[in-house]
C-alpha positions, 0 to 999 in steps of 0.5 A: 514471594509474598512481599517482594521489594523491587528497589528500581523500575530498570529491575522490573521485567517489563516491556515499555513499548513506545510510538517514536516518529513514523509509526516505528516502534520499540521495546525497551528494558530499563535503559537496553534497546530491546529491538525496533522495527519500522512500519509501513508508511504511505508513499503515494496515492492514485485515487480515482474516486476524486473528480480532480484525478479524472482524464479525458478519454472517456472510450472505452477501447482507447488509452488516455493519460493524466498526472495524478500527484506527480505521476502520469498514468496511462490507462485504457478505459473511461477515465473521464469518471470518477472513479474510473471505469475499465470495460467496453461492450461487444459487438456483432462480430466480437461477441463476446468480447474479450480483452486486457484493458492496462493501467501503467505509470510512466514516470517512476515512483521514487520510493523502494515500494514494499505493498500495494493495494489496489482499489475496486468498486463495483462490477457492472455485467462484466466477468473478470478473468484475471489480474495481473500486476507488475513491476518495471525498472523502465517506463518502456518495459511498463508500457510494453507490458508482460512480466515484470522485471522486478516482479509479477503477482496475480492478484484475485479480483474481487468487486468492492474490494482493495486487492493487496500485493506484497513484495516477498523478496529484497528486491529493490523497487525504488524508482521503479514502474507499476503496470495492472492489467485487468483481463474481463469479458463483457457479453453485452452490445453496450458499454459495461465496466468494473469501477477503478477505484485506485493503487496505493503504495506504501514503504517500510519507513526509513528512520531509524533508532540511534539509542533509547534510555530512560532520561527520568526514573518514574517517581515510585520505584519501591512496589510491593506484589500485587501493586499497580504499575506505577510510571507517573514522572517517567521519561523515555527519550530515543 
């Protein structure tokens, strides 16, 4: 059609895609919801490159704990540095050594967790030989460690870079336990260590989309082919 007429914007066969709230989206055809769909949203953060998130163990074979926004954490390693340095050294009668160094949380983090990305600096002289995350329903089976209840990744270690688990199921983690355990090998008499950089956890945002419409027909509605999209006075209200 050469010089076709279209009389209403509703009658235009296109996608209006808008930003409502949290980061949802959706897409609308004239006044009928299309669909929507919820982004993920930050739920919470440990982030140990902050001086105020330090602990006070500073031994590397030794677990010590601090409350970072709410949640205490327990970890084996320096956590009095920012960030915090997971390792140890070896020694005459261990050389080299080997050993599982845990990160777990023992109060529960309320959202239904949907990723995690887990943090990394640099790695100094230490070979890691495996990740292992897992979830919790209790801060007990958290702190005894193993597989989780909930689930277990194996995540691939990689210096100065963030690691992403992402749960693949409709299992529900809200009010649940996280535990990371890092398995490595030092070789070296003195102390050698990967920088912890943090876990952050992120949720499929809970808001939803009662209805959509067009509250304010755009003020050009008459187009002839090959004009531009015009959407000037337009008003879509969810």
């Amino acid at each position: 059609m050469k010089h076709g007429i279209f009389k209403k914007i509703s009658g235009i066969a296109l996608g209006i895609v808008l930003s409502l709230g949290i980061g949802v989206a959706a897409s609308t055809m004239g006044n009928d919801v299309v669909g929507a769909k919820a982004a993920s949203v930050s739920a919470y953060e440990l982030d140990t490159t902050q001086e105020s998130n330090k602990g006070t163990n500073s031994n590397y074979a030794s677990e010590g704990n601090v409350t970072v926004n709410g949640i205490k954490w327990c970890a084996t390693g320096n956590i009095n540095m920012a960030p915090w340095r997971i390792g140890g050294k070896a020694s005459e009668q261990n050389n080299p050594l080997t050993a599982t160094r845990p990160i777990y949380s023992s109060t529960a983090i309320s959202e239904n967790i949907t990723k995690v990305e887990i943090k990394f600096g640099a790695a100094s002289s230490v070979t890691v030989n495996g990740l292992s995350f897992n979830v919790y329903s209790t801060a007990a089976k958290a702190a005894a460690g193993g597989a989780g209840d909930l689930a277990s990744f194996t995540p691939t270690f990689a210096a100065n870079s963030t690691v992403t688990v992402t749960k693949t199921d409709s299992t529900d983690w809200s009010n649940c336990f996280y535990r990371l355990d890092i398995n490595l090998t030092i070789a070296s008499t003195s102390n050698k260590f990967i920088e912890f950089k943090g876990l952050k956890f992120y949720y499929e945002s809970s808001k939803t989309i009662s209805s959509i419409k067009v509250d304010s027909q755009p003020t050009k509605t008459t187009y002839t082919e090959g004009d531009t999209l015009d959407l000037t006075g337009c008003i879509i209200k969810a």
